[in-house]
Structures are given as C-alpha cells and as structure tokens.
C-alpha positions as YAML, in Angstrom:
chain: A
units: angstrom
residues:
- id: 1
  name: UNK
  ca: [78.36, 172.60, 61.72]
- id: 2
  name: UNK
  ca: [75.05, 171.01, 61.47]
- id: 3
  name: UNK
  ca: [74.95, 166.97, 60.77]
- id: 4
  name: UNK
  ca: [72.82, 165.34, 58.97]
- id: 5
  name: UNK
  ca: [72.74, 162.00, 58.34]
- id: 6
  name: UNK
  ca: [74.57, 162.38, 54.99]
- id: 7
  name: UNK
  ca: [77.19, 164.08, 56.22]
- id: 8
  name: UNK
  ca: [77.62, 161.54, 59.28]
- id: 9
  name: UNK
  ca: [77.75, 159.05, 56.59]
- id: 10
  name: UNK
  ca: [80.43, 160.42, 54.65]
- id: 11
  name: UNK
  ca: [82.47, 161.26, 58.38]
- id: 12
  name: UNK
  ca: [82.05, 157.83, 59.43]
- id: 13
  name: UNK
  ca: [82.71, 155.94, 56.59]
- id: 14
  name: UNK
  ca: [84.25, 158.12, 54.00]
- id: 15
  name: UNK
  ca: [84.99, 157.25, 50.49]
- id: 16
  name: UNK
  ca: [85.46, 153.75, 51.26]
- id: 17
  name: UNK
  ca: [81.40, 153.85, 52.77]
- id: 18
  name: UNK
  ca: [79.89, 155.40, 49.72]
- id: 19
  name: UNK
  ca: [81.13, 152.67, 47.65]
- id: 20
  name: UNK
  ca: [79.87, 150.03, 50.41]
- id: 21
  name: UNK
  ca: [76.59, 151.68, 50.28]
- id: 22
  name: UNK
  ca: [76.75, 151.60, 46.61]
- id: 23
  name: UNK
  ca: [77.55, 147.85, 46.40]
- id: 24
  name: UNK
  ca: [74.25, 147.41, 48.84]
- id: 25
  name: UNK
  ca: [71.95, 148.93, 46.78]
- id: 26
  name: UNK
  ca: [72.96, 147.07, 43.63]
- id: 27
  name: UNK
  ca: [72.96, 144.03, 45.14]
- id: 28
  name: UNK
  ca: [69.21, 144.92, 46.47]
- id: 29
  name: UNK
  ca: [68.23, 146.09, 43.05]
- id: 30
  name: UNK
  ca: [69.60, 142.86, 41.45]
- id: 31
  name: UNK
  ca: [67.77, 140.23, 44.53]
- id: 32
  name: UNK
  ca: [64.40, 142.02, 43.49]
- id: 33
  name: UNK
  ca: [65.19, 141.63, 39.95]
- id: 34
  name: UNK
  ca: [65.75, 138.22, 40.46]
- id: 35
  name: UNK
  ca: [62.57, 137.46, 42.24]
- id: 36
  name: UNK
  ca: [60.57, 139.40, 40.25]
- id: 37
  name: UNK
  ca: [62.19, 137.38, 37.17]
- id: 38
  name: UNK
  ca: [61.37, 133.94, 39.62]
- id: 39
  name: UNK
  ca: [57.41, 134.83, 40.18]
- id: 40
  name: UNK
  ca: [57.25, 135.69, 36.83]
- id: 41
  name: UNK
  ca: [58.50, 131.67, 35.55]
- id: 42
  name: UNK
  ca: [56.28, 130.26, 38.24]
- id: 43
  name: UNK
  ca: [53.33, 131.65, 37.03]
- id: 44
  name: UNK
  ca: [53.63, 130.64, 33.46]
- id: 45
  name: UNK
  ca: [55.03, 127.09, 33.68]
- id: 46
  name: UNK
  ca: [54.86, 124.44, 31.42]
- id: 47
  name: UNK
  ca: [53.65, 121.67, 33.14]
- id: 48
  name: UNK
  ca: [50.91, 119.18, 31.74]
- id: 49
  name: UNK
  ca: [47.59, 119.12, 33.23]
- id: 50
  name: UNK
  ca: [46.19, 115.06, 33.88]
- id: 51
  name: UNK
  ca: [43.91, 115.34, 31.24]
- id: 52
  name: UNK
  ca: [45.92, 117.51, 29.02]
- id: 53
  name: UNK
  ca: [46.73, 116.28, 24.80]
- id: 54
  name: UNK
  ca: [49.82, 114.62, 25.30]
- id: 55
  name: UNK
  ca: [53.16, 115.49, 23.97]
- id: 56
  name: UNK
  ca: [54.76, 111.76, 23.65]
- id: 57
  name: UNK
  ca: [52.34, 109.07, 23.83]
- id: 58
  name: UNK
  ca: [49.80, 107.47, 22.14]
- id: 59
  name: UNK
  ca: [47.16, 107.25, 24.88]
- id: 60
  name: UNK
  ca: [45.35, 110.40, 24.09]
- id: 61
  name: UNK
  ca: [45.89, 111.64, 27.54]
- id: 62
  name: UNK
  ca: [48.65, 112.79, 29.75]
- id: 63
  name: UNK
  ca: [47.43, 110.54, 32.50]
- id: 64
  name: UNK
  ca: [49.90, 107.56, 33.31]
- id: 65
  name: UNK
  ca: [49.33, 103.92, 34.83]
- id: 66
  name: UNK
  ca: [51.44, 103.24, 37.89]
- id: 67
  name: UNK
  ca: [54.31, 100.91, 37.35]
- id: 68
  name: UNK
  ca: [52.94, 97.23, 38.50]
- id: 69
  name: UNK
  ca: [52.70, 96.58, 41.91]
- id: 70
  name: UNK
  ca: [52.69, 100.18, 42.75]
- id: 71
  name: UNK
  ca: [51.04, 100.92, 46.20]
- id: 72
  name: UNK
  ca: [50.02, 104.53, 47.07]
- id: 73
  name: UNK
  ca: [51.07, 105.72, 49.71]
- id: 74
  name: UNK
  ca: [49.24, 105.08, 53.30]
- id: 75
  name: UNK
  ca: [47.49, 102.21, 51.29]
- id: 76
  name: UNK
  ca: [50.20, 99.87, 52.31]
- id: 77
  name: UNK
  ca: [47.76, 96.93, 54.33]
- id: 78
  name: UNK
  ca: [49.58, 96.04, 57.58]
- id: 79
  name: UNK
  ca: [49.46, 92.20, 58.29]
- id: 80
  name: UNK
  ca: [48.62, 92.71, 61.58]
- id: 81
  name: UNK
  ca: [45.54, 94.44, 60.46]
- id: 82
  name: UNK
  ca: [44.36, 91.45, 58.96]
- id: 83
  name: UNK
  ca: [41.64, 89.18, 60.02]
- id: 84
  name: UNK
  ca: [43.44, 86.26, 62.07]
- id: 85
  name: UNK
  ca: [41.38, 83.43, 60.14]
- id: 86
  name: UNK
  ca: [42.95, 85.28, 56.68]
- id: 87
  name: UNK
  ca: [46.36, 85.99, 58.14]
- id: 88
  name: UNK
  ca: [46.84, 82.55, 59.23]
- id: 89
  name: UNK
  ca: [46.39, 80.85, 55.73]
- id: 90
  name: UNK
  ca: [49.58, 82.79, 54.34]
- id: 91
  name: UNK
  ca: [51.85, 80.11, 52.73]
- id: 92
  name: UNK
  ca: [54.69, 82.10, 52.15]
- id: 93
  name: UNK
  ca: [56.52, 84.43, 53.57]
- id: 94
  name: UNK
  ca: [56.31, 88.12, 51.62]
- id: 95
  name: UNK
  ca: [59.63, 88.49, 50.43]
- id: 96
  name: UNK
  ca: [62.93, 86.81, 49.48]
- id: 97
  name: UNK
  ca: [64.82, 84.70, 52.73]
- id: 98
  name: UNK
  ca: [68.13, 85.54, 52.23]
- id: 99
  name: UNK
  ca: [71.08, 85.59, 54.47]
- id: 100
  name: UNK
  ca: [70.71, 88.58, 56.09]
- id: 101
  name: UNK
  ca: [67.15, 87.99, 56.63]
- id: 102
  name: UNK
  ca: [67.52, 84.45, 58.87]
- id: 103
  name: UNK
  ca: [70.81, 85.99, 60.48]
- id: 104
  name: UNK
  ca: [68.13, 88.91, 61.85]
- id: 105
  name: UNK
  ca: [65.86, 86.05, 62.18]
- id: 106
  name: UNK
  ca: [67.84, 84.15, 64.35]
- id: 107
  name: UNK
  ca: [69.17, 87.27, 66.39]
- id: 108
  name: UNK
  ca: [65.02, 88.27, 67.40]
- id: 109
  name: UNK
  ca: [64.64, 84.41, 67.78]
- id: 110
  name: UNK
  ca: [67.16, 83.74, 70.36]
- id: 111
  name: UNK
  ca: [65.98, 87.29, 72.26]
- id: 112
  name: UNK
  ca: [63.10, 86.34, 72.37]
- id: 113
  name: UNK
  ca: [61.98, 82.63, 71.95]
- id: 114
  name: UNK
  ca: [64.69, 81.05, 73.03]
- id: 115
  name: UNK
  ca: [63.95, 81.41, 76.74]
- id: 116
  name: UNK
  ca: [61.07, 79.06, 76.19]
- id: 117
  name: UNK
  ca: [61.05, 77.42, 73.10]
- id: 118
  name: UNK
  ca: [65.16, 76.62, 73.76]
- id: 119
  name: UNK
  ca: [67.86, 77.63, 70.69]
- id: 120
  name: UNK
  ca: [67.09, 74.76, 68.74]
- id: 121
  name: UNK
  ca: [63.01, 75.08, 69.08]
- id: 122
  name: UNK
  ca: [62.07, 72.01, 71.40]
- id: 123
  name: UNK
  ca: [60.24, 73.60, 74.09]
- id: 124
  name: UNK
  ca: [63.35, 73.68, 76.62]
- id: 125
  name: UNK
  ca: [64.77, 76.68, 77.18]
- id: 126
  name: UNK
  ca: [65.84, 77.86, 80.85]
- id: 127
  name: UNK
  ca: [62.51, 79.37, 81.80]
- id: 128
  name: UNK
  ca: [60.82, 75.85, 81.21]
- id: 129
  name: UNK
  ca: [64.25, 73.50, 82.61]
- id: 130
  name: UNK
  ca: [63.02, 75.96, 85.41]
- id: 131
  name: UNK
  ca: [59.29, 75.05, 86.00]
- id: 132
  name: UNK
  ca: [57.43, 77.31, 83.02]
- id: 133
  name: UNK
  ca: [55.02, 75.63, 81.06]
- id: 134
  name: UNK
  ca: [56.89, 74.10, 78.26]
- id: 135
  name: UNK
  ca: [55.25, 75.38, 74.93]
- id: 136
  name: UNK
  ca: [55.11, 72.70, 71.72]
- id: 137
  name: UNK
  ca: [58.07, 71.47, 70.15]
- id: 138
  name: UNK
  ca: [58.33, 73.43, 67.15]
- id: 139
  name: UNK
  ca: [59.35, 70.29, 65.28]
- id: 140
  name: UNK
  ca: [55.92, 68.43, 65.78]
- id: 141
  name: UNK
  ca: [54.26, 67.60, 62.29]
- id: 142
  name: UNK
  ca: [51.62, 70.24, 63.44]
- id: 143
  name: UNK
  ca: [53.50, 72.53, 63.10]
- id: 144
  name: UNK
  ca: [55.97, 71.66, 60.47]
- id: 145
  name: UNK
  ca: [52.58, 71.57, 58.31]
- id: 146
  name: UNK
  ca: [51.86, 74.93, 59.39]
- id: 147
  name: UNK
  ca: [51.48, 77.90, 57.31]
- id: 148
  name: UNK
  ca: [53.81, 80.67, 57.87]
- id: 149
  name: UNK
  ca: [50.85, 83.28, 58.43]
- id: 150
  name: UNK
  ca: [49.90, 80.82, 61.65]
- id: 151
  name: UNK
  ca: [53.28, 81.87, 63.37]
- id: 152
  name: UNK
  ca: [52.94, 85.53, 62.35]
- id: 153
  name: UNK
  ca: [49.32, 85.45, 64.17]
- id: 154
  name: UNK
  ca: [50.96, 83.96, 67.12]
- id: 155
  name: UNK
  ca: [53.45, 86.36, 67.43]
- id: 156
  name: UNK
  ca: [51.12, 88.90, 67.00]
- id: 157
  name: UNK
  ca: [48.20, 87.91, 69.09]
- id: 158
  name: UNK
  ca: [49.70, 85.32, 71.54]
- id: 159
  name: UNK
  ca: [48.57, 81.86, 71.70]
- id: 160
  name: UNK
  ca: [47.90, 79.98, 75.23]
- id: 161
  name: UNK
  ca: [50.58, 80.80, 77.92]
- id: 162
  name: UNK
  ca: [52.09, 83.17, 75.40]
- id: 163
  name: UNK
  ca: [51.50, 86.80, 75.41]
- id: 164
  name: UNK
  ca: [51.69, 88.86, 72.13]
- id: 165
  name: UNK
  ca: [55.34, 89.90, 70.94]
- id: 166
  name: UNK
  ca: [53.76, 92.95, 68.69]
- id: 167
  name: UNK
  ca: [55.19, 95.81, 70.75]
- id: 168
  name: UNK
  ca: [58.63, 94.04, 70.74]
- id: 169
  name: UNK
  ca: [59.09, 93.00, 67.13]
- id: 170
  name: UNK
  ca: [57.68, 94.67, 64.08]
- id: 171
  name: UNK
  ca: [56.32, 93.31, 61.13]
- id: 172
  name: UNK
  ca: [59.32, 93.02, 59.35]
- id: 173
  name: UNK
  ca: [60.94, 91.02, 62.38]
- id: 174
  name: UNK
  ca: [58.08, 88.51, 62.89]
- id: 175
  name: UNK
  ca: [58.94, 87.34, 59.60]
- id: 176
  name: UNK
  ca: [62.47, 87.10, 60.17]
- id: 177
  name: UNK
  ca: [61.94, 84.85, 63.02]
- id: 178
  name: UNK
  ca: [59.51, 82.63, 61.27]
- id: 179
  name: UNK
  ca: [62.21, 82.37, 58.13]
- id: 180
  name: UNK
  ca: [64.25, 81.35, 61.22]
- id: 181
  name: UNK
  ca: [62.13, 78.97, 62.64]
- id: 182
  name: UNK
  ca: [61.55, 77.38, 59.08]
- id: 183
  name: UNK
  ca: [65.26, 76.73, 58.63]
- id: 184
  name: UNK
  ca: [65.59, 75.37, 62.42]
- id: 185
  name: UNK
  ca: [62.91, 72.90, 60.99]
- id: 186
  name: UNK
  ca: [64.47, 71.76, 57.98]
- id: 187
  name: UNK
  ca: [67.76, 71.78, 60.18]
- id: 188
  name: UNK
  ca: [65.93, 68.43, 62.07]
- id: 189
  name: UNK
  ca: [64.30, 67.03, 59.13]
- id: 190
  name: UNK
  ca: [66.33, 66.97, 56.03]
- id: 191
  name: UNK
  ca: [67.45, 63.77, 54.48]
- id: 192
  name: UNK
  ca: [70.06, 63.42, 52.10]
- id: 193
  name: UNK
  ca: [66.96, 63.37, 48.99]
- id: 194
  name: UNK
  ca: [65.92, 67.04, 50.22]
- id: 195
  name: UNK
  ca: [69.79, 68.11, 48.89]
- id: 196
  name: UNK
  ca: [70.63, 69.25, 45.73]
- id: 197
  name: UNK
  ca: [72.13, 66.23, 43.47]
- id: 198
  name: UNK
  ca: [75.70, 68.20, 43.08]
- id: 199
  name: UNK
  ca: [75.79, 68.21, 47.11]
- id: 200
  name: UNK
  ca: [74.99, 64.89, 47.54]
- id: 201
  name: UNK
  ca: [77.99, 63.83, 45.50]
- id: 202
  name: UNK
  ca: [79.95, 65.98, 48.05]
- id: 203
  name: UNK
  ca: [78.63, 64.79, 51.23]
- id: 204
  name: UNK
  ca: [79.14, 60.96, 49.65]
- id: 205
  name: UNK
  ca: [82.92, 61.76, 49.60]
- id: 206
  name: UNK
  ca: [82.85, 63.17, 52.90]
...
C-alpha cells in the first residue's frame, strides 16, 4: 500500500491526531482573527490630535500646560555644568535636609573628608596629625559665611591642595555632605538663643 502523507497521518496519530490537528487549525484561524481584529482598532483610534477641538475644557485646544515646575526630560541643568562664579552664589541647598539626607551626608563626609578636614571639621584628621597640609578649619567665620554653592564648587573643582571629588560623589552626595558640614557648624556655634523657646525650658531643667 502506497502512503501518502494523509494516510501516515491517520497511522501515526489516529483518531486522537485528527482532532489535535483540528484543535491547531482553529486555534490558527482564531490568532489571525484576532490580529486582524487588533490592526483593524489601531488604525482607527480615538486619540486627540494637539491642536484638535477639545472634548472637556474650555481652552479651545487639546493642548495642555505642564504641571508647575515640570522639567522635560534631558533639560534637567546639572550643577556641575554651571559657571563656577554662578554656582558659588547658591544660598541654599536644592531640596529639603532631612534625616536621611545628613545621615548620607555624614557617611560621604567621614569617607571622604575626614582624613583631612578630621570628623568634627578642624583641619586635623590623620593625614594632616601626619605631615599633610592642614586645609582651613571649617568653623572659621569665612566659611561659616559661606554660601552652600561655594562648597559644592569645591567639591567639584578642587580648591588649593585639594583635588576634585566629582568622580567619587555625585551631585546628589555633594549636597549631602555640605548639609553635613552645615550641621557640624551649627554643632560648634549654637547658643542657647539659636534653640527653640520650648527647648530651652528643657535644657534649663537639665
């Protein structure tokens, strides 16, 4: 007997291959349906053009304002990119110090500064108690006065016997050290007026 592919079908398989065949082909027929159906919607969406008639609004257009303080993205400006004369008169720092923030502060600080400017920012940390140049005293008026932006373009750029700490700590840690060394400042040279009335009466009973 001569075999054709049918019949080796139907030897092979058998009733039971028939019906698998059968279940294949439906389930082909219905995919194709089904991404016919799919092209079909994509091609005849409803979606609103920018300058379109609007459906809800009274603006006359479609076209929206971005929510304030919106930046597009890869518009962001980078600090760093700033022009060091600019950079340096920042007064405050960008966003809110909290907790977390001088706790990551003080973490990069005592990394990296410490081993000059000394945990508690006077210029004698081990490299210097061993013959380094000490640097300032981060407690002179200088640079108590200082803006926050000066210590950013330090960090950035290097100053003197420094050498720039950009490729070690991003933007986002630069300012966590300089919330850091802000508190270490206030640490030295808060007096009893600086606190809060309700804490005074505390530290009077202590």
């Amino acid at each position: 007997m001569k075999l054709s592919a049918r019949n080796i079908a139907g030897v092979s398989l058998g009733p039971a291959g028939h019906a698998l065949r059968a279940c294949a082909v439906i389930a082909a027929l219905a995919a194709a349906t089904l991404l016919a159906t799919g092209c079909g919607n994509m091609k005849k969406q409803r979606n609103v053009r920018t300058f379109d008639p609007p459906n809800r609004s009274d603006r006359g257009t479609s076209a929206r304002l971005p929510p304030a303080h919106t930046v597009a993205r890869g518009t962001a400006r980078s600090f760093s990119a700033m022009p060091r004369s600019e950079l340096a008169s920042i007064e405050r720092i960008p966003f809110p110090t909290t907790a977390a923030l001088l706790a990551r502060g003080q973490d990069r600080f005592n990394v990296y500064c410490a081993v000059c400017h000394g945990p508690d920012g006077y210029g004698r940390g081990i490299v210097v108690r061993r013959g380094f140049p000490a640097p300032p005293s981060l407690h002179e008026d200088r640079l108590r006065a200082a803006p926050v932006g000066h210590f950013f373009a330090v960090i950035t750029d290097g100053y003197g016997q420094m050498y720039s700490y950009a490729d070690r700590l991003d933007e986002n840690d630069r300012w966590a050290v300089i919330a850091y060394i802000r508190a270490l400042q206030r640490s030295q040279h808060t007096t009893v007026a600086d606190v809060p009335p309700a804490q005074q009466r505390t530290l009077a009973h202590e």
